[in-house]
N, C-alpha and C positions, 0 to 999 in steps of 0.2 A: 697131525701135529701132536707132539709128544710132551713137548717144554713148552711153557708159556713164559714168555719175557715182558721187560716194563715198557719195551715200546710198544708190544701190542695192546700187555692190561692199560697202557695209557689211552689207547684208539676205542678198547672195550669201554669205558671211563667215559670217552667222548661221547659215543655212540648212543651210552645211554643215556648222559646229561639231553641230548637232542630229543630221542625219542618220546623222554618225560617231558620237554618242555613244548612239546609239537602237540601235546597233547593234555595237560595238568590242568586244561577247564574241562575235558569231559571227566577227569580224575575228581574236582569241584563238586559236581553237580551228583555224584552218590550220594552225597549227605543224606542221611536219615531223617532226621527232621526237617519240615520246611522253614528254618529260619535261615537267614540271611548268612550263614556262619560254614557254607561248604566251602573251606579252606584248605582241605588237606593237598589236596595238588600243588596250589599255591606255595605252602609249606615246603614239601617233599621239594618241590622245584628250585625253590631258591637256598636252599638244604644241600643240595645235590650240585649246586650252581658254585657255591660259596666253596667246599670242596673242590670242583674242579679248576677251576682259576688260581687256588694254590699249588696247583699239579703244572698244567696247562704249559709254562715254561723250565719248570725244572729239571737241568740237567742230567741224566742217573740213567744209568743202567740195569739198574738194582729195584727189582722190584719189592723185597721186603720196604725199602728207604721210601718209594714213589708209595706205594699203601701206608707206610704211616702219616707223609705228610699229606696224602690224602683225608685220611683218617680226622687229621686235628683238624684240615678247613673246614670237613663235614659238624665237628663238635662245636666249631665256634660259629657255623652258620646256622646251627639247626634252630628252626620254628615248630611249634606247636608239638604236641607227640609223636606224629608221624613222622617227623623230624629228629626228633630227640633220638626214639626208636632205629630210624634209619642208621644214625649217626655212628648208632651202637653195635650195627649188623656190622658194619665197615670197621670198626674196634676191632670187633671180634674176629673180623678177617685177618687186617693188619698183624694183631699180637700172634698169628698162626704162622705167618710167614715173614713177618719182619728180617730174622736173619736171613732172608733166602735169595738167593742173586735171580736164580727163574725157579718155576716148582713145576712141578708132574699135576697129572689128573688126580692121582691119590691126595696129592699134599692140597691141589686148591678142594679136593671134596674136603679134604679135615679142616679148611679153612671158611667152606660156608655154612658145616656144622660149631664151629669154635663161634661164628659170627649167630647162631642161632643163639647160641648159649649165653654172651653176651646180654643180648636184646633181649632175652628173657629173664635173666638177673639184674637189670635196670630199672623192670618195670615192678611197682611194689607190690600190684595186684594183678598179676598177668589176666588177661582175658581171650578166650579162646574164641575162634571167629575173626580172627583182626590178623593184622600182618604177622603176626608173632606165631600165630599159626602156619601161614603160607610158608614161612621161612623154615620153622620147627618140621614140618613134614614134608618140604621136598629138600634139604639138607640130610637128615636122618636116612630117608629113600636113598638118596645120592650116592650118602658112606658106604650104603650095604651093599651097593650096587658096582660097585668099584673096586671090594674088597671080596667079589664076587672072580674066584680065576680064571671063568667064562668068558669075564669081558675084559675088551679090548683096553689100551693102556691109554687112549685119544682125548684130549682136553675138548675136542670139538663134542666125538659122542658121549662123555662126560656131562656137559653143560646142556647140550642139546635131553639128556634125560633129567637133568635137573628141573628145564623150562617144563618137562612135560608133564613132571609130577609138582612144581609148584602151580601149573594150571588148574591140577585138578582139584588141590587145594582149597584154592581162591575160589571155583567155583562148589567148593563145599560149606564155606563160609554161611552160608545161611540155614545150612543142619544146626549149628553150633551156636548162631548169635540169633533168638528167635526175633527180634528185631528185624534183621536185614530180610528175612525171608516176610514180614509180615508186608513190610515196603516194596518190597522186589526188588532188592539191589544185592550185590556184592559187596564184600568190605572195601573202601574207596582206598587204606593203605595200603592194603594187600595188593590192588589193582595198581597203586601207583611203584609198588614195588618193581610186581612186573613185567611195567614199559620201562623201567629200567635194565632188566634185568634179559628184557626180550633185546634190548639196543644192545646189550653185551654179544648177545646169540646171534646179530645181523653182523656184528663186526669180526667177532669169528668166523662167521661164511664167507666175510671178505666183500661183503655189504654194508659198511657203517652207514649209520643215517644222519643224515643232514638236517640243520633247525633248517624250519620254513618261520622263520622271523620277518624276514625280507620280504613273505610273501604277503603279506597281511596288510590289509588296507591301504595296499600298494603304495605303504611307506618303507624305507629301509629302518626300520624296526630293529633296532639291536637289538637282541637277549641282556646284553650285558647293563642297556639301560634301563633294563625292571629290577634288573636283579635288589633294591632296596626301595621299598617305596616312598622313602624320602624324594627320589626322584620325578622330574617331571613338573606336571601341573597338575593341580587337585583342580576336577573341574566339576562343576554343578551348578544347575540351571531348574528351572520349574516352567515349562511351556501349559500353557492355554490352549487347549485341543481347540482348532476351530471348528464348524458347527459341521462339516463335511468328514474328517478327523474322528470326531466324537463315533460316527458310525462306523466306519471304516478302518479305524484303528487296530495294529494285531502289533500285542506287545510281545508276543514272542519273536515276532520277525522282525519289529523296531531291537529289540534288544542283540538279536543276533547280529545286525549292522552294524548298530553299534559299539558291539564287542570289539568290531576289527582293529578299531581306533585307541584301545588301551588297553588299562588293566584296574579290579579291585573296583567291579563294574555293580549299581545299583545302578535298579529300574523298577521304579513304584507306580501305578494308577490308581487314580482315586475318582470315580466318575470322565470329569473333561479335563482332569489335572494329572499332567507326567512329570516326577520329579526323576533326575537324572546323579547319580555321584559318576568318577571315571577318574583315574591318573592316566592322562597322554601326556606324549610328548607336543603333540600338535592340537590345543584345547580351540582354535580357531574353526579346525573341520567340524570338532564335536558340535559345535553350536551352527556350525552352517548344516548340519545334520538338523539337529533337532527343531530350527526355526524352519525348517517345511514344513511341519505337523501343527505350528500354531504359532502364538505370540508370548513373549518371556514374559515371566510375571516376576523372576529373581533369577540372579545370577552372581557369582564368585568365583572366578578364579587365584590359588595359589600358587607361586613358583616354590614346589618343596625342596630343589634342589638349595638354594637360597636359606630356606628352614632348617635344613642340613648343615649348612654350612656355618650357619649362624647358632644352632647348637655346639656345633664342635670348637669354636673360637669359645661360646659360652662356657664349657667344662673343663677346656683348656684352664682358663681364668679360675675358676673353681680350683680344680685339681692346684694349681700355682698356690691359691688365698689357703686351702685347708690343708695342704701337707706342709705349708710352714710355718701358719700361724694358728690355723683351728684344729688344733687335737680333741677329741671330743669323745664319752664314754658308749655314746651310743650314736647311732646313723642308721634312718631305715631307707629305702629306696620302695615308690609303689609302681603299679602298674596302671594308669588309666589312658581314657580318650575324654576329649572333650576340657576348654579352659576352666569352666565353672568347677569339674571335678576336680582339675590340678589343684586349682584354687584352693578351693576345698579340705584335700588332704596335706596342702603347706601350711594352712591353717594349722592341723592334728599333728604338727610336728616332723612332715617327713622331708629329710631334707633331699631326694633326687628324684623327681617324674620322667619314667620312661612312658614316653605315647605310644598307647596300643591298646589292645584288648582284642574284643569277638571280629574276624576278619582280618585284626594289622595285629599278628603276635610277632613279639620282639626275638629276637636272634638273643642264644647266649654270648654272644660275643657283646649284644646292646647293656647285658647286666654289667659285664667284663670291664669294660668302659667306663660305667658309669661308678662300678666300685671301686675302679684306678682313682679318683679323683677324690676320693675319703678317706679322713684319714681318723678312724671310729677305733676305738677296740674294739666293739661287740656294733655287726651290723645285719641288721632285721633284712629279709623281701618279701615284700608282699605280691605274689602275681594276678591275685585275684582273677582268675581264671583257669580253671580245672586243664584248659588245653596249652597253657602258659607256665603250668607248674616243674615238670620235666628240664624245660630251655634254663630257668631260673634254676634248680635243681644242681647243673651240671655247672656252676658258676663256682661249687664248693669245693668241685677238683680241680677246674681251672685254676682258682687263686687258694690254692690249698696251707699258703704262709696267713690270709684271714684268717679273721672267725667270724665267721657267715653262717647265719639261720634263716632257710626258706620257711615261712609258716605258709601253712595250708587253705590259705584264702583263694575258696572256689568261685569268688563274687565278691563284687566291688560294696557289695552291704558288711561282707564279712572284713574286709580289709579297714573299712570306716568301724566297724567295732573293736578291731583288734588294735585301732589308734586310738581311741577312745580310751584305750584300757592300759595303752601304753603309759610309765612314770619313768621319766629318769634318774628318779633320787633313787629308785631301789634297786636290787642283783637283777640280773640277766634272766635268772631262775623265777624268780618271784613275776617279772617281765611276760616270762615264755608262759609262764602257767596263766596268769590272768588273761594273757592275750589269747591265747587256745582256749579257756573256758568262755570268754566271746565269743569267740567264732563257733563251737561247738552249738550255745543256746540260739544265734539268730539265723532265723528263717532269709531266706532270698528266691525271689523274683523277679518278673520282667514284663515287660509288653510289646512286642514286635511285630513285623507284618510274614505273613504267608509268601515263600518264592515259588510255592507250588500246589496243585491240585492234591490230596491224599488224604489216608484217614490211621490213625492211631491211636489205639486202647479205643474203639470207638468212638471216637473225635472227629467229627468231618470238616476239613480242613481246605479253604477255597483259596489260591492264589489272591492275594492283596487284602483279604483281612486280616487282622490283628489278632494275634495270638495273647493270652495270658499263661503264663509259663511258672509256675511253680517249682522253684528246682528244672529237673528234666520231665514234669510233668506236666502235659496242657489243660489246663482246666478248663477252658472254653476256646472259641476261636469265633469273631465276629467280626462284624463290618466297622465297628465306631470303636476307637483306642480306649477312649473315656468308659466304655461300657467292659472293655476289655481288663479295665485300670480295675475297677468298682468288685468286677468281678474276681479279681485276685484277691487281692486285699479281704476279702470276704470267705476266701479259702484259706489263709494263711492265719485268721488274727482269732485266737482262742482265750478262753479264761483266763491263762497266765502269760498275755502279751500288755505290755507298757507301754512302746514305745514302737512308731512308726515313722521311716525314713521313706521320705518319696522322691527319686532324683528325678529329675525333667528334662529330657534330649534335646535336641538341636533345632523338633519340631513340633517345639510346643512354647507357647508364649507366658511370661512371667506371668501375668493375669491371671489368665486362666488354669492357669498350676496351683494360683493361690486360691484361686473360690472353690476349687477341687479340692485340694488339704482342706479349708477350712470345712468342708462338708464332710471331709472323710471324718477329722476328727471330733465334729458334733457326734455322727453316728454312733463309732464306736467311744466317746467320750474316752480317750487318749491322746497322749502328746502325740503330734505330728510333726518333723519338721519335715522342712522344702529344701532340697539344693538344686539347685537350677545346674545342672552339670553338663548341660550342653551336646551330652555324648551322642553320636552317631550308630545307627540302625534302633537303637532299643528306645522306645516316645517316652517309658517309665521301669526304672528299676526300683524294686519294693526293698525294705528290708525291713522285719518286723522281731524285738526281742521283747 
């Protein structure tokens, strides 16, 4: 094969949307740290997902037309970095070959090198070890090898050498990130790059691969029905190990069960207590699952598809009320999880909450949306999440007739400071500078539980304790949240701190949040407040200025 055309790069397309998605929880489960937050398959997946569905029925023969409008679904679906990143590789394809009806071996090697270069002038502070590498050194390899007059002119043994030095790549990843090698993994974008990139190389041999959606807890399981996790049921339960249970219990083989049944899966134990989160379609199984192992002590099911639906009537209304009667000099848009935080920061003046954060990062296309519907001169985003900044980022070319500023809110402490500081009487400038000198002075923290057995910077670190997380630092890791809480707070709060923010998750009771503030701040004799923010996986996010 000499020519490659758009109904094959569409089958390539296919091949690897399937691949990555047959496979984007063991892409999950790299995560470097054990908190609850290995996302990036998830991301990549429904990134890759979002993309091909705007392909999927388009007419064309034309494969520069089928790569761009590939190209834009990928930008409007991308999540989290790996996403973003992704989104960028496929750019930089696209602008290589746009005008091209088919292209040669030479042209798609120029075109996975154009797609390296992209992806790495996207990022602001490229980091080496991470997919950006995989991409950058078996793209590079590729060109040389192609314009080498030895070798053959074959899109097949083209690609087929491209998979073999982006293998060796990805497994170089941990020369280069001493992180990944101190955990023993691979870079988890890198890896989800290429099972994409491997489904390309099956559907070239004239093997594409098929989702096993269908196969999975022998429901017919559409792909298409995760593709946003508004969908489905938010299901969560807390079962009572009974006294046989208590013994006998193995939460890695409970959780793998019940993995089959959904998606965006927590599984916590705490002595004879299993708390369960899950989005299924079918929330009835999950609970006839988990009432084998004991007795419900709590239970909530959501229909998010309904939540979904009832946002978008919601913003419609919006969008109608402020482009023609609220003109307004400013509009900021945040990012959080949890009512109490909403609450919270509508309080601080912002007028659009997109639900997300650690585990549920929004799609720039969710920013997209929700800036159709204002109608601001000057409009702020806050992502408050360092893996959420990228998606929000790329909102600036989408609606490039705005005037859109992402600030740098790597934490929902930092996003409550930089509303804090926000004024509407005065310039934009005056605006941006106070708001970035908040976020610059306050500290941020967390307290979460362990998904896994391991040890970092000397930290030893046991599945289902509770982490105290300093930034990206863990300062302790222990069995009681509360000791976990005490212990942060005690690393973070110095000579020249004021002022303590304690927010309170989903699993912690008003009460006892407040006889906890009230002792934090006898100790260190400073202001404390409490926001009860309800938010899910994290028991207490810190912020100390």
């Amino acid at each position: 094969m000499t020519i490659l055309n758009a109904s094959q790069f569409k089958l390539m397309i296919e091949s690897g949307k399937n691949n990555l998605f047959n496979n984007y929880q063991e892409i999950d489960q790299l995560n470097v740290f054990p908190v609850p937050d290995g996302d990036t398959g998830t991301n990549m997946n429904l990134t890759f997902t979002n993309g091909y569905n705007d392909i999927k029925n388009l007419p064309t023969n034309h494969i520069g037309q089928l790569s761009k409008e590939f190209s834009r679904g990928l930008l409007m679906g991308a999540r989290g970095n790996s996403g973003v990143i992704l989104s960028q590789i496929f750019r930089g394809i696209s602008q290589s070959i746009v005008d091209k009806e088919t292209i040669t071996a030479n042209e798609l090697a120029q075109a996975l090198d154009m797609g390296r270069e992209v992806a790495y002038k996207a990022v602001m502070r490229p980091v080496e070890g991470t997919i950006l590498t995989v991409m950058r050194m078996a793209a590079q390899k590729t060109l040389d090898y192609v314009n080498d007059a030895n070798n053959s002119d074959s899109i097949i043994d083209t690609f087929d050498y491209f998979i073999e030095e982006a293998n060796i790549a990805l497994e170089h990843t941990p020369e280069l990130l001493p992180i990944l090698k101190e955990v023993g993994v691979v870079d988890s974008g890198g890896a989800g790059l290429m099972k994409i990139f491997e489904g390309f190389q099956s559907a070239l041999h004239g093997k594409p691969i098929k989702s096993q959606a269908s196969q999975q807890a022998g429901h017919a399981v559409v792909q298409a029905k995760f593709e946003h996790e508004e969908f489905g049921y938010c299901t969560e339960f807390i079962v009572q190990l009974n006294e046989k249970m208590v013994k006998e219990f193995n939460e890695e083989r409970f959780r793998d069960e019940i993995s089959k049944q959904g998606d965006s899966l927590v599984v916590v134990r705490d002595e004879d207590i299993v708390k369960v989160h899950i989005h299924t379609l079918v929330p009835g199984d999950a609970l006839n699952f988990g009432q084998r192992f004991g007795e419900f002590i709590k239970l909530k099911i959501e229909n998010m598809t309904e939540q979904h639906q009832a946002i978008l009537v919601e913003e419609a209304n919006d969008y109608v009320e402020t482009s023609e009667t609220e003109h307004k000099k400013y509009a900021v848009v945040s990012v959080c999880a949890g009512e109490g935080l909403a609450n919270h920061f509508r309080d601080l003046r912002v007028d659009k909450i997109i639900a997300g954060g650690q585990t549920m990062n929004p799609a720039t296309e969710d920013f997209v949306e929700a800036i159709k519907s204002i109608n601001a001169d000057h409009i702020f985003i806050l992502p408050n999440n360092s893996n959420i900044f990228m998606a929000a980022q790329q909102t600036i070319d989408v609606l490039s007739e705005k005037d859109i500023t992402v600030l740098e809110t790597k934490s929902i402490p930092h996003g409550l400071a930089a509303m804090i500081n926000f004024n509407p009487e005065v310039s934009k400038e005056e605006n941006l500078e106070a708001m970035n000198e908040a976020i610059a002075i306050t500290k941020s923290g967390s307290v979460t539980y362990a998904i896994k057995d391991t040890s970092i910077d000397s930290v030893k670190i046991t599945a289902g304790e509770y982490m105290a997380l300093s930034g990206k630092e863990i300062v302790k890791s222990v069995a009681n949240k509360d000791e976990a809480l005490l212990a942060l707070v005690d690393s973070m709060v110095d000579s020249d701190s004021e002022i303590i923010t304690i927010i309170a998750g989903e699993d912690i009771e008003n009460e006892h949040a407040s006889e906890l503030s009230q002792a934090i701040e006898e100790k260190y004799d400073l202001d404390v407040e409490l926001v009860m923010g309800g938010q899910p996986v994290y028991s207490y996010i810190v912020g100390v200025e």
